[in-house]
Backbone as ProteinMPNN parsed JSONL, in Angstrom:
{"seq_chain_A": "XXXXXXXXXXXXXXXXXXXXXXXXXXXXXXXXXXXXXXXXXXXXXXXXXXXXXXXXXXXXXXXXXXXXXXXXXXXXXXXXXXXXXXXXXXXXXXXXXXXXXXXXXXXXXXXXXXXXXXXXXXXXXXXXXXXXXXXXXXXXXXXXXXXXX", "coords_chain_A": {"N_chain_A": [[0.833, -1.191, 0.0], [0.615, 1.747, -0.92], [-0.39, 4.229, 0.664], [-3.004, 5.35, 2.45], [-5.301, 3.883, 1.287], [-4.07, 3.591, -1.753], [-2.671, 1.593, -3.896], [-0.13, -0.123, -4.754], [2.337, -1.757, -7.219], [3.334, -4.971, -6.298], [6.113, -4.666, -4.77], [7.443, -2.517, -6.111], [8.343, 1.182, -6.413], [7.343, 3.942, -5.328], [5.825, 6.478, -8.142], [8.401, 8.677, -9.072], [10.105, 11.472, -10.443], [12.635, 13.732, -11.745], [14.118, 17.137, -12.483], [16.182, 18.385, -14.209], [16.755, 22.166, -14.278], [17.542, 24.537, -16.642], [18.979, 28.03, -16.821], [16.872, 29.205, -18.782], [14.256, 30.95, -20.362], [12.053, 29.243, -20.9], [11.952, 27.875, -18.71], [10.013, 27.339, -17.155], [7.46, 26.51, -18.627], [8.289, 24.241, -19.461], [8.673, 23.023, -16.951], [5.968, 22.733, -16.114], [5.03, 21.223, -18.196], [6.415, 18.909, -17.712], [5.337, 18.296, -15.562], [2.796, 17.523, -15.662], [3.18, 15.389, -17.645], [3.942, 14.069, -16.033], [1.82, 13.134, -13.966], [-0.014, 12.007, -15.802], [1.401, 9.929, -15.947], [1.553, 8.349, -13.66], [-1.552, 7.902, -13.704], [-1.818, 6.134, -15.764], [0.111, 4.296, -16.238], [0.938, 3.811, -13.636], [-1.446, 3.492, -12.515], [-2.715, 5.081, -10.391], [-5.588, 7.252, -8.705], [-5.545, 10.128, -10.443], [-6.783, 13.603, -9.912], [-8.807, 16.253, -11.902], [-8.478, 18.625, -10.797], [-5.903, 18.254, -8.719], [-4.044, 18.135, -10.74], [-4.504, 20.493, -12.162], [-3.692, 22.167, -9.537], [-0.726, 21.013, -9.28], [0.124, 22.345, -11.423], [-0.035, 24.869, -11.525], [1.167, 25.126, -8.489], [3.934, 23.734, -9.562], [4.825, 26.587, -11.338], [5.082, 28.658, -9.468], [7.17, 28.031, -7.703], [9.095, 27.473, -9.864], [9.269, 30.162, -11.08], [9.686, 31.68, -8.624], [12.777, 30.576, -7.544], [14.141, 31.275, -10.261], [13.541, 33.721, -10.336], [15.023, 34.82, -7.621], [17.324, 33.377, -7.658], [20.253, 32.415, -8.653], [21.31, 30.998, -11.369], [21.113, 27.073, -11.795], [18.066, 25.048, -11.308], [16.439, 22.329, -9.684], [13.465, 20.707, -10.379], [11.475, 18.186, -8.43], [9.194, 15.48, -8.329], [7.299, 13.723, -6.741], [5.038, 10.31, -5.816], [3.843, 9.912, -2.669], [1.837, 8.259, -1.069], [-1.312, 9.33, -1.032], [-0.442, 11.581, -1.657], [0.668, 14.197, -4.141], [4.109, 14.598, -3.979], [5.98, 17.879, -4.454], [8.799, 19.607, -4.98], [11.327, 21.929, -5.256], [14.541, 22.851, -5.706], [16.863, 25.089, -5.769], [19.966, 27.606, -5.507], [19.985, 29.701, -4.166], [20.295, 30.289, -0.717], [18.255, 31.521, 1.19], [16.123, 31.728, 2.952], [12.213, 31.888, 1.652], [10.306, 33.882, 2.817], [6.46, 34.407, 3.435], [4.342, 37.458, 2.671], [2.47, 39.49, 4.847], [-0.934, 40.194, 4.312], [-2.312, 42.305, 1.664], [-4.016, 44.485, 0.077], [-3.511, 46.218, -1.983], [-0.703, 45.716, -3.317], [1.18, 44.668, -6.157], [1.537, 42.277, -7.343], [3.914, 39.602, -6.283], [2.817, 37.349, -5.126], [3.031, 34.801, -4.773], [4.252, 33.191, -2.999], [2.41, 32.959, -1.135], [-0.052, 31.901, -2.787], [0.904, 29.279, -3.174], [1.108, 28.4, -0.688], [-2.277, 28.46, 0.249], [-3.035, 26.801, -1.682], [-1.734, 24.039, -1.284], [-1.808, 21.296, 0.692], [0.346, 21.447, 2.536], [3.462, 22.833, 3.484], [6.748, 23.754, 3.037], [9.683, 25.408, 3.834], [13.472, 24.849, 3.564], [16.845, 25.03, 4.132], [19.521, 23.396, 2.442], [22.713, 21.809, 1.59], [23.407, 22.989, -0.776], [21.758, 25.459, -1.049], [18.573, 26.173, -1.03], [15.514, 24.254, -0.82], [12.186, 23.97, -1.806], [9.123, 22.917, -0.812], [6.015, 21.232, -1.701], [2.898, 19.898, -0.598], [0.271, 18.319, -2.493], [-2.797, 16.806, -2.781], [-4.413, 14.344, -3.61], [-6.488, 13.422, -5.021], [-9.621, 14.821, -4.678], [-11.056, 13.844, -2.172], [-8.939, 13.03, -0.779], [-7.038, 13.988, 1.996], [-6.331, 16.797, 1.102], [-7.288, 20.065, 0.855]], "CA_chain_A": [[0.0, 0.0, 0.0], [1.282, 3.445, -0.609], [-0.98, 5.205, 1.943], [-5.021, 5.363, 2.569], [-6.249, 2.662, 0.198], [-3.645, 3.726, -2.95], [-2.179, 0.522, -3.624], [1.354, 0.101, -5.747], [2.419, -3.291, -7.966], [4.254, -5.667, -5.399], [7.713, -4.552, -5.478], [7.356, -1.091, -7.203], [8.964, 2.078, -6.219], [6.535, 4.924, -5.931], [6.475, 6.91, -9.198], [9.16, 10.07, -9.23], [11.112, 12.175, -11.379], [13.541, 15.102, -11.576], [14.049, 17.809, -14.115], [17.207, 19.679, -13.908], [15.95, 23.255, -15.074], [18.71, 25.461, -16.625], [18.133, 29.435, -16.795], [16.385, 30.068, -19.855], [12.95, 31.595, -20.748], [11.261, 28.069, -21.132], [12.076, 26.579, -17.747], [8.492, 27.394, -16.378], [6.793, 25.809, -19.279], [8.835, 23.105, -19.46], [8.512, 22.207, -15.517], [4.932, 22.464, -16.271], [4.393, 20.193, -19.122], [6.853, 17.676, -17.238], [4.268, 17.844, -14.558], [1.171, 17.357, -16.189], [3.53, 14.055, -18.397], [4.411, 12.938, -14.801], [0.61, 12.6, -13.498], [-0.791, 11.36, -16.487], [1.838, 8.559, -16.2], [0.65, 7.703, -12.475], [-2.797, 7.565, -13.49], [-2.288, 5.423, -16.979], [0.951, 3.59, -16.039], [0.304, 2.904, -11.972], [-3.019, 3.09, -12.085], [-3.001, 5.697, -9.312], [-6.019, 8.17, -9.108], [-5.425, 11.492, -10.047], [-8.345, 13.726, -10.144], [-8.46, 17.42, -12.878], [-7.925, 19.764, -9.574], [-4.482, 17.899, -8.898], [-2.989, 18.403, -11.861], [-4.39, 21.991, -12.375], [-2.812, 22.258, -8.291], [-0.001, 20.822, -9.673], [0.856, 23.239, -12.293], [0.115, 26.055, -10.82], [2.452, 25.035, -7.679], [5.401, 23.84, -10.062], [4.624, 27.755, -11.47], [5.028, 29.648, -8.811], [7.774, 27.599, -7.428], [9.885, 27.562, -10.92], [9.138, 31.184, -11.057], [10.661, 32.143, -7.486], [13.892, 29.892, -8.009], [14.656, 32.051, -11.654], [13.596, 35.261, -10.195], [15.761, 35.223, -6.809], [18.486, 32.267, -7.375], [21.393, 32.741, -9.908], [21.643, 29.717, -11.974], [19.863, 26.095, -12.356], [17.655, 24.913, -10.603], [15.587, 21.313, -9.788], [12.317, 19.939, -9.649], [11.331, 17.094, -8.42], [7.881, 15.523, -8.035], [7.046, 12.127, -6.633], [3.937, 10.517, -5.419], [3.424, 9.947, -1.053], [0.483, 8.075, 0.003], [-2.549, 10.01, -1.289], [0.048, 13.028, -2.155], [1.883, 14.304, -5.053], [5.144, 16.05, -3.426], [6.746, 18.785, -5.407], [9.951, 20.191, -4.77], [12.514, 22.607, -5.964], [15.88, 23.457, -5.146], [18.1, 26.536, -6.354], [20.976, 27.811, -5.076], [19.841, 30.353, -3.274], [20.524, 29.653, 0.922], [17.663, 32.636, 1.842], [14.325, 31.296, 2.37], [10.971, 32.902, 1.358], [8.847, 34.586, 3.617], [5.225, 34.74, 3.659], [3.931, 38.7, 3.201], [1.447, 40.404, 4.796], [-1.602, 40.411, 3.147], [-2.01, 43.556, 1.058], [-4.762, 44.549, -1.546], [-2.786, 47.318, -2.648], [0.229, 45.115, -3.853], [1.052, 44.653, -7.486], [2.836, 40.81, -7.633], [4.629, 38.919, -5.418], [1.641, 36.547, -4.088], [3.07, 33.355, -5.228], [4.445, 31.704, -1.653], [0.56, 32.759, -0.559], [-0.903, 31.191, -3.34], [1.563, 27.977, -2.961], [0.232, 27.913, 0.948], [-3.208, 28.562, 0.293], [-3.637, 25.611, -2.15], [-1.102, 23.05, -0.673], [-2.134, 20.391, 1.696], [1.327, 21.261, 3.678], [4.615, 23.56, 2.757], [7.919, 23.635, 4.063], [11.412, 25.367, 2.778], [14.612, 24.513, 4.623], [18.314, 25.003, 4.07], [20.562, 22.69, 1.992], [23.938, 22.009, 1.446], [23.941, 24.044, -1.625], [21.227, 26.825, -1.433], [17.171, 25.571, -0.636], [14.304, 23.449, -1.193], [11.124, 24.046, -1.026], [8.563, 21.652, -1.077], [4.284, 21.596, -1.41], [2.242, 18.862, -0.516], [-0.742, 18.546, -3.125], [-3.698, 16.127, -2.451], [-4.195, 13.526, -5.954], [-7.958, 13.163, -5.505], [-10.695, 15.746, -4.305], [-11.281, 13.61, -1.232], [-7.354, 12.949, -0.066], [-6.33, 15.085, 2.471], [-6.213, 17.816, 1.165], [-7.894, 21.61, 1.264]], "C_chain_A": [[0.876, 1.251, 0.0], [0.593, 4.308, 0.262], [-2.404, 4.932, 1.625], [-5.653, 5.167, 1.458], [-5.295, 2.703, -1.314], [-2.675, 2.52, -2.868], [-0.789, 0.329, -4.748], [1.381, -1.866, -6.004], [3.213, -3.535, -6.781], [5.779, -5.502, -5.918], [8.277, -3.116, -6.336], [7.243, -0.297, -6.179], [7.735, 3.358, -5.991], [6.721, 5.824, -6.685], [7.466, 8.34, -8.554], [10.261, 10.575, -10.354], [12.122, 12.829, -10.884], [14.385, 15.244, -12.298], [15.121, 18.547, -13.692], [16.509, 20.753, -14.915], [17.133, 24.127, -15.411], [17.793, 26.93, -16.726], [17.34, 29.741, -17.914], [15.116, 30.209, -20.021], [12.179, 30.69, -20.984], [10.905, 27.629, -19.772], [10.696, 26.471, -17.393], [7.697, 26.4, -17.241], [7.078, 24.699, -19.179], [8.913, 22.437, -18.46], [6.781, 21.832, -15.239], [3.897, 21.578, -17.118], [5.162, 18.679, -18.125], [6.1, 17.003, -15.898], [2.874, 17.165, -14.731], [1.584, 15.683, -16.686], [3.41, 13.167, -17.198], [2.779, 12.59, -14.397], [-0.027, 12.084, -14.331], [-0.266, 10.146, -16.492], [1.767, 8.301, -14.659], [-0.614, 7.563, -13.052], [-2.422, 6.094, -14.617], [-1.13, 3.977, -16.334], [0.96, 2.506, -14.538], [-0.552, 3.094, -11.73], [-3.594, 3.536, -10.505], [-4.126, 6.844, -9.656], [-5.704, 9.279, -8.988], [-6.25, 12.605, -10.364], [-7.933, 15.248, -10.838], [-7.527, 18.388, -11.907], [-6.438, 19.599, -9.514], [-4.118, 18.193, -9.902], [-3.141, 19.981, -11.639], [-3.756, 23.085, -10.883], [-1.65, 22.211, -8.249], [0.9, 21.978, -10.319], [0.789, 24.414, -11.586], [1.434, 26.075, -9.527], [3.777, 25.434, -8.211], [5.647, 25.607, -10.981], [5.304, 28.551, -11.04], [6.366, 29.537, -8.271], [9.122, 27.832, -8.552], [9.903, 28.902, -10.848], [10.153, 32.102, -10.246], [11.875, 32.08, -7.844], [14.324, 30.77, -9.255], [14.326, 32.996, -11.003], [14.445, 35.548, -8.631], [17.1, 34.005, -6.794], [19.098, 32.754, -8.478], [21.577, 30.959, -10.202], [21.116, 28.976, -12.139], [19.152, 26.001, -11.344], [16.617, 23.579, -10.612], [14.404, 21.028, -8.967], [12.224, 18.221, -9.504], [9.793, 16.26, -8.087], [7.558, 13.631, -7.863], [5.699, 11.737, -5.535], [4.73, 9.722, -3.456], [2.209, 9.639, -0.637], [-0.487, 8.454, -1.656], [-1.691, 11.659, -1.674], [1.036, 12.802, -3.665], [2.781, 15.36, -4.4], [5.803, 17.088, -4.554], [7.774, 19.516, -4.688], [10.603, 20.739, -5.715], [13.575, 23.433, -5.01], [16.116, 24.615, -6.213], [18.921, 26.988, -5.392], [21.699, 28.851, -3.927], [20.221, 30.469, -1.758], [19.245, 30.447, 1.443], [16.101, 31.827, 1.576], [13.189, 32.062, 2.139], [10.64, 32.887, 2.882], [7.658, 34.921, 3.03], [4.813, 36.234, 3.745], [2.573, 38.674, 3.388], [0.347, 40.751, 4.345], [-1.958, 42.066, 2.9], [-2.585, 43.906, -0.079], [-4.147, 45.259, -2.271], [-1.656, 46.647, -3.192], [0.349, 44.626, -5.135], [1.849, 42.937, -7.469], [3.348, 40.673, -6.644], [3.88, 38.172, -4.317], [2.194, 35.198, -4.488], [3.366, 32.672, -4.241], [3.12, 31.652, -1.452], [-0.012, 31.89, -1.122], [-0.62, 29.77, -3.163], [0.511, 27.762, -1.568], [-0.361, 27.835, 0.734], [-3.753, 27.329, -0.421], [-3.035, 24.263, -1.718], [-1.29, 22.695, 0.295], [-0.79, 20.579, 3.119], [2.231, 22.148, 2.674], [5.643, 23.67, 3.29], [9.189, 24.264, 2.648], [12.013, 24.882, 4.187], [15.979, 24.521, 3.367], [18.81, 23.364, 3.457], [21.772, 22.834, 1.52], [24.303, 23.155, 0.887], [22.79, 24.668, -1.907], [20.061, 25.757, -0.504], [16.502, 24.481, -1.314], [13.073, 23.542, -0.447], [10.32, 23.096, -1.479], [6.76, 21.768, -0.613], [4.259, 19.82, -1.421], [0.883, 18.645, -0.853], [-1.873, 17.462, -3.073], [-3.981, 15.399, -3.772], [-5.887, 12.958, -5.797], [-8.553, 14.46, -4.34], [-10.739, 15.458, -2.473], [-10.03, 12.835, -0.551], [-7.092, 14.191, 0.635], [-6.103, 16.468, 2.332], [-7.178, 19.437, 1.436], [-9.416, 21.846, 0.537]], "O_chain_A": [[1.685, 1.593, 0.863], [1.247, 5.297, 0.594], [-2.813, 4.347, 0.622], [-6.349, 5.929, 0.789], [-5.686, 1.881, -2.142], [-1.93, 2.411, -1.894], [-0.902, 1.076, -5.72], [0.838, -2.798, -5.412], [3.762, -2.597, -6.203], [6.393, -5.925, -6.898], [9.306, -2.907, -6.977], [6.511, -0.514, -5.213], [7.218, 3.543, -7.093], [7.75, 6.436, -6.399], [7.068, 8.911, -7.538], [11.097, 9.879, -10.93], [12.546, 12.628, -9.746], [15.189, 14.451, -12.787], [14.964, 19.365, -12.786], [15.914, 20.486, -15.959], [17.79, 24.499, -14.439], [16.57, 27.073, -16.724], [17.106, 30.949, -17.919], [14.626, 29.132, -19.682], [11.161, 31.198, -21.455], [9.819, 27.097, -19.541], [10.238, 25.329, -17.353], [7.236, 25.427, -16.643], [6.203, 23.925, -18.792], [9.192, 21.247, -18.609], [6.36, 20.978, -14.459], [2.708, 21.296, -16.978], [4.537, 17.64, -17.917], [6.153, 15.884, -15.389], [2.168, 16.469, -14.0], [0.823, 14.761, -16.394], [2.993, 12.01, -17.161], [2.568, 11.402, -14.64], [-0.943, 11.442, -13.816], [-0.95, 9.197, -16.876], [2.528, 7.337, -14.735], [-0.894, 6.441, -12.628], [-2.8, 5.0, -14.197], [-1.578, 2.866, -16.051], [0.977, 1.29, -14.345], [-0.828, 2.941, -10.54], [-4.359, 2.957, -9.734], [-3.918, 7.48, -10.689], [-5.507, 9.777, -7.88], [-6.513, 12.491, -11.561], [-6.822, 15.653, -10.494], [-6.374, 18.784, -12.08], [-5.685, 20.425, -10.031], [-3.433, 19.163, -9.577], [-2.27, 20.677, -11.117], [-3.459, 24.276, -10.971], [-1.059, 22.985, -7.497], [1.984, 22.412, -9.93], [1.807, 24.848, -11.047], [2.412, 26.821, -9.574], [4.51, 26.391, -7.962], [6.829, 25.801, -11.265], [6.09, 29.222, -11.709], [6.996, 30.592, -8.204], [10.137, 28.355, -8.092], [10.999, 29.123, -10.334], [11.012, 32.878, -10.665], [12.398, 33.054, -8.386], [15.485, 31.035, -8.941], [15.403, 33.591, -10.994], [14.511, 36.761, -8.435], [17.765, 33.9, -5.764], [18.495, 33.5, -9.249], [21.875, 30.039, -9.441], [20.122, 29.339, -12.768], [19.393, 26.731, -10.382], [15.841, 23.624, -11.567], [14.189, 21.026, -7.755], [12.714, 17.332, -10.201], [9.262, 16.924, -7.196], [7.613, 12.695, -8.661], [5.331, 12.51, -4.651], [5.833, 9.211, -3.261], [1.499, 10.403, 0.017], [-0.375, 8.043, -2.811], [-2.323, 12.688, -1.915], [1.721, 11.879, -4.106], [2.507, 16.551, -4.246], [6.04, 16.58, -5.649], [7.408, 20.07, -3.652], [10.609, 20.305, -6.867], [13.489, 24.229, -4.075], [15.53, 24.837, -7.272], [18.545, 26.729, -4.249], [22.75, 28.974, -3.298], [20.915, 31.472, -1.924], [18.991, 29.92, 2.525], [15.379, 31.519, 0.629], [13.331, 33.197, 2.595], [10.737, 32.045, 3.775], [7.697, 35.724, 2.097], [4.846, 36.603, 4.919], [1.698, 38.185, 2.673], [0.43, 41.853, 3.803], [-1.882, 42.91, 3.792], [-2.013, 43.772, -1.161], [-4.19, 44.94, -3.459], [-1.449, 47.43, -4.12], [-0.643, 43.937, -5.375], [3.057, 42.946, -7.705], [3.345, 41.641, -5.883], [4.078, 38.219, -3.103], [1.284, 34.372, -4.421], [2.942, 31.517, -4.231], [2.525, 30.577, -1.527], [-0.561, 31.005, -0.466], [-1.554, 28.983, -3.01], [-0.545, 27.133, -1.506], [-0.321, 26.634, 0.464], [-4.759, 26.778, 0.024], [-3.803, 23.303, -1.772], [-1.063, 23.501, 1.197], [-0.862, 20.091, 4.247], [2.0, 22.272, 1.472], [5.443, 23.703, 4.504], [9.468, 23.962, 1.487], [11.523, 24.64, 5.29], [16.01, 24.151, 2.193], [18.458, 22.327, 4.019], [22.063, 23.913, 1.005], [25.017, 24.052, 1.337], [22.513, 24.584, -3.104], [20.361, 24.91, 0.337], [16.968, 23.898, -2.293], [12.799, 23.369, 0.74], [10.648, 22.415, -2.451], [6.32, 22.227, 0.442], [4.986, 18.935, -1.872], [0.081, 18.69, 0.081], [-1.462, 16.921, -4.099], [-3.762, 15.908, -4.871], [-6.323, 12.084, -6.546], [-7.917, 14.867, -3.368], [-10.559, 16.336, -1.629], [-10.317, 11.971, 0.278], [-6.942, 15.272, 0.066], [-5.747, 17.216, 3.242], [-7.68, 19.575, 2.551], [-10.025, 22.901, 0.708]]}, "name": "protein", "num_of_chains": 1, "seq": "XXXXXXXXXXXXXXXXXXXXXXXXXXXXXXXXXXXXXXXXXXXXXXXXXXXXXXXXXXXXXXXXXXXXXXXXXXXXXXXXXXXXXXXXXXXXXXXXXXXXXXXXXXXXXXXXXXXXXXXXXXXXXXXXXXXXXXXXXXXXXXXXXXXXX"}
């Protein structure tokens, strides 16, 4: 069993990836199609459910997340996305060491809502310090009625 009733082949790994992202003007798209490839191959391949919301939770996350990482890190940066139970985790490192903060809410503010929006739709969130810069990491719910929000 992989967690609350999702069941895995005897002997099988739970699915995961990870996309090294270099700097260029694609990476976002390109962490976002590799997200959408990765859940369609849990549902078709391991025959895990994953329900429209997740994915469209999904992308948006790996988004906001890819986004940050290119707009305050110098250089590459990786995702990684593997399933947990009844979760799909998402992570990304960059090179950064400085973790986000959470602002203030603020109608008057032009941009810079994306950790909020990460929190607000993620079942769980966490950065922390690594060797070489951060990782942050959402915890997205893979059916309507999993855990999540």
């Amino acid at each position: 069993m992989l967690g609350d009733g999702i069941a895995a082949r005897v002997g099988e790994q739970p699915p995961r990836i990870s996309v090294d992202l270099d700097g260029d003007g694609l990476r976002i798209a390109h962490a976002r199609h590799r997200s959408v490839d990765f859940l369609e191959q849990v549902r078709t391949a391991h025959g895990l459910p994953v329900s429209q919301r997740a994915t469209d939770i999904t992308q948006l996350v790996v988004s906001e997340l890819v986004t940050n990482a290119g707009k305050y890190a110098p250089g590459p940066a990786r995702l990684e996305l593997r399933i947990d139970g009844d979760m799909i985790v998402v992570s990304v490192w960059d090179s950064d060491p400085v973790l986000p903060v959470a602002r203030a809410a603020d109608a008057g503010r032009v941009g810079q809502h994306g950790l909020e929006i990460v929190m607000a739709v993620a079942h769980s969130f966490e950065a922390e310090r690594v060797q070489a810069g951060k990782r942050i990491t959402a915890r997205i719910a893979l059916t309507d009625d999993a855990g999540g929000r």
